[in-house]
C-alpha positions in Angstrom: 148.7 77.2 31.5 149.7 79.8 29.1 149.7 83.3 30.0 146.3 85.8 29.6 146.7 88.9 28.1 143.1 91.0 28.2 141.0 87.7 28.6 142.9 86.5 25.6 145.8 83.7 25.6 148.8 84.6 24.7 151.2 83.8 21.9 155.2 83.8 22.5 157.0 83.1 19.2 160.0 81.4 19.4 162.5 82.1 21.9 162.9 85.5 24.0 165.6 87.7 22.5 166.4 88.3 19.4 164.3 85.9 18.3 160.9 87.0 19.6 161.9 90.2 18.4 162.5 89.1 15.2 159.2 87.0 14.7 157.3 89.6 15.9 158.3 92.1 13.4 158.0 89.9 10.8 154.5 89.5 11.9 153.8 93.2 12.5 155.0 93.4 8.7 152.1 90.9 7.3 155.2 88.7 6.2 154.5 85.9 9.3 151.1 84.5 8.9 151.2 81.4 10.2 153.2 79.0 13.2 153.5 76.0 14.0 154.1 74.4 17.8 154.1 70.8 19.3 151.1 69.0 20.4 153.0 67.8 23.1 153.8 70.9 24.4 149.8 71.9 24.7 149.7 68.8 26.7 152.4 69.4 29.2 150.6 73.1 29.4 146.7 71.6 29.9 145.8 74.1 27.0 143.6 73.1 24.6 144.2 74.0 20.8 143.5 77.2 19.3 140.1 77.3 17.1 139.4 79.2 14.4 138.1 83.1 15.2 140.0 83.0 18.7 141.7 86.3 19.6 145.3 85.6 20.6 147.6 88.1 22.3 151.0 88.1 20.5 153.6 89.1 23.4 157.2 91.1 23.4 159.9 89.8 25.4 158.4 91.7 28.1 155.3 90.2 28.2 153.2 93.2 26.9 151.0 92.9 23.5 152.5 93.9 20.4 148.9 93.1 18.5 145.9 90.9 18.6 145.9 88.0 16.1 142.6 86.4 15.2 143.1 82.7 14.0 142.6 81.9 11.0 143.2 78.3 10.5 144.3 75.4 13.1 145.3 71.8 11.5 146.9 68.6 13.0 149.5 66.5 11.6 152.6 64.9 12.0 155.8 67.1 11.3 156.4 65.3 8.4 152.9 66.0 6.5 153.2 70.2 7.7 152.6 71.3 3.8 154.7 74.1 2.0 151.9 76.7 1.8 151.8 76.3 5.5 156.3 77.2 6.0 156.2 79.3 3.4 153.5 81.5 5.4 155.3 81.1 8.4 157.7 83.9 6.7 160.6 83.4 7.7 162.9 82.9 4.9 162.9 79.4 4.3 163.6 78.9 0.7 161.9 75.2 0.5 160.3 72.9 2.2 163.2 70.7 3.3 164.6 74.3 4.4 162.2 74.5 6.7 162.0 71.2 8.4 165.6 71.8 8.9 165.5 74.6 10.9 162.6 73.8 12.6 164.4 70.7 13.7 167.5 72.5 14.9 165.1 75.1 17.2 163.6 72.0 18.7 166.5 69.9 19.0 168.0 73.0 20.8 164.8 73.2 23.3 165.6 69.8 24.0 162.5 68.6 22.4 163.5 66.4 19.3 161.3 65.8 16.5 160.8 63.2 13.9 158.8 62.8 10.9 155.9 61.8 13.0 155.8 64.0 15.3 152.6 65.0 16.0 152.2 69.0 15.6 149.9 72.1 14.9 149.6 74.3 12.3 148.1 77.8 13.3 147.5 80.3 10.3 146.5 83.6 11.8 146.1 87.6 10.8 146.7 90.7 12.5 143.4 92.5 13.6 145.0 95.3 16.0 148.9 96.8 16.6 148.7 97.8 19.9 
């Protein structure tokens, strides 16, 4: 199961460090809108998906909220379908598509969790409703 954080689940971008730090900011700026995680992993975790109008905790690296996030938007597909408006929200830099699926690809293949084109996986859009 994934963390609670005031009767809400919690959200843990990418990896702790710099990372996390990173992701967060970037979400604290309105520039990160959107993630995207494996399906697999919410299997391993017996967590069901995210819905839309959930409240999620979004946590530091020492496991304290930074903000609530109310979900916007959660979609299934395979890794290979995840649309451009969809990375491009994710804000982090990714210039293009195939930009994206390349780093995303490296960060899972460096969790030891390698992905392929259909790869089942979920796309969570979200906004910011309270900085803590």
């Amino acid at each position: 199961m994934w963390p609670r954080v005031d009767g809400m689940r919690a959200l843990e971008l990418g990896t702790p460090g710099g990372m996390r730090d990173r992701l967060n900011s970037l979400v604290l700026e309105g520039r990160k809108t959107a993630t995207t995680g494996l399906m697999a992993e919410y299997a391993e975790e017996a967590e069901g998906l995210e819905y839309t109008g959930e409240r999620l905790a979004l946590l530091s690296n020492d496991g304290r909220a930074v903000a609530t996030l109310e979900v916007t938007s959660v979609t299934r597909c395979s890794f290979a379908d995840v649309p451009w408006e969809h990375a491009r929200a994710e804000g982090e830099g990714d210039t293009s598509l195939e930009d994206w699926r390349t780093v995303h690809r490296r960060f899972w293949d460096d969790e030891g969790t390698p992905v392929e084109d259909d790869t089942p996986v979920v796309c969570i859009a979200f906004r910011v409703v309270a900085v803590a």
